[in-house]
C-alpha positions in Angstrom: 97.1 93.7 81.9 97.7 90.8 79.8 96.8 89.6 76.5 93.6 87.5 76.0 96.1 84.4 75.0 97.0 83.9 78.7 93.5 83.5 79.7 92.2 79.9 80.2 89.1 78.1 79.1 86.3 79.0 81.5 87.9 81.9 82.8 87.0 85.3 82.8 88.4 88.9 82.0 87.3 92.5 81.1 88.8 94.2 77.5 91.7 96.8 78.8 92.8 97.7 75.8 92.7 96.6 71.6 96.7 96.9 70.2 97.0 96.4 66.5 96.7 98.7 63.3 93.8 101.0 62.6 92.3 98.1 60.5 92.6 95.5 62.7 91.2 97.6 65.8 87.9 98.6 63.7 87.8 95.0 62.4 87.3 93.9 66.3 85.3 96.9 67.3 83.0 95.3 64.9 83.1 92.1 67.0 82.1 93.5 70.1 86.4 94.0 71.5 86.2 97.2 73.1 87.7 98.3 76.1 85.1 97.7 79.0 83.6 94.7 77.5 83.2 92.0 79.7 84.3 88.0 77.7 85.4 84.5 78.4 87.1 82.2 77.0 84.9 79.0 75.8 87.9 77.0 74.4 91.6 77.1 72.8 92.5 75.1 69.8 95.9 75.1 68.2 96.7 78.1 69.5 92.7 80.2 67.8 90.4 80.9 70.9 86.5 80.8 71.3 84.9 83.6 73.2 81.6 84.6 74.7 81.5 88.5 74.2 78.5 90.1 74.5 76.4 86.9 74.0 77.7 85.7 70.8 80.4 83.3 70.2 83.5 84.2 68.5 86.3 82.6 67.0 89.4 84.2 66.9 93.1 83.1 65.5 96.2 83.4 68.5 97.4 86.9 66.3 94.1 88.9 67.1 93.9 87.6 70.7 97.6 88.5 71.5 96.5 92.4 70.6 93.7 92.1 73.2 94.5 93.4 76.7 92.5 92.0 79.4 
């Protein structure tokens, strides 16, 4: 497992695991980051990521990403 920062721009991963406080796990839950959830990484700017998860795209600042586990 590793967090969703050290995934690349066109690569790929499956959601292991969602870290973080109560709050912030629902808030993501919301977004489609649940363990089992396939995603990929569309692009990385300054650090805040774009991601394809379940057909929508998603932007996402470097804090919540490092609290995935893919």
């Amino acid at each position: 497992m590793m967090p969703l920062t050290m995934i690349r721009p066109g690569e790929e991963g499956s959601i292991k695991k969602v870290g973080g406080k109560e709050e912030t796990r629902q808030f993501l839950a919301t977004l489609g980051f649940v363990p089992g959830t396939h995603l990929s990484v569309v692009t990385e700017i300054a650090g805040n990521m774009i991601v394809n998860i379940k057909e929508s795209r998603v932007a996402i600042s470097r804090e919540m990403a490092a609290k995935i586990m893919v």
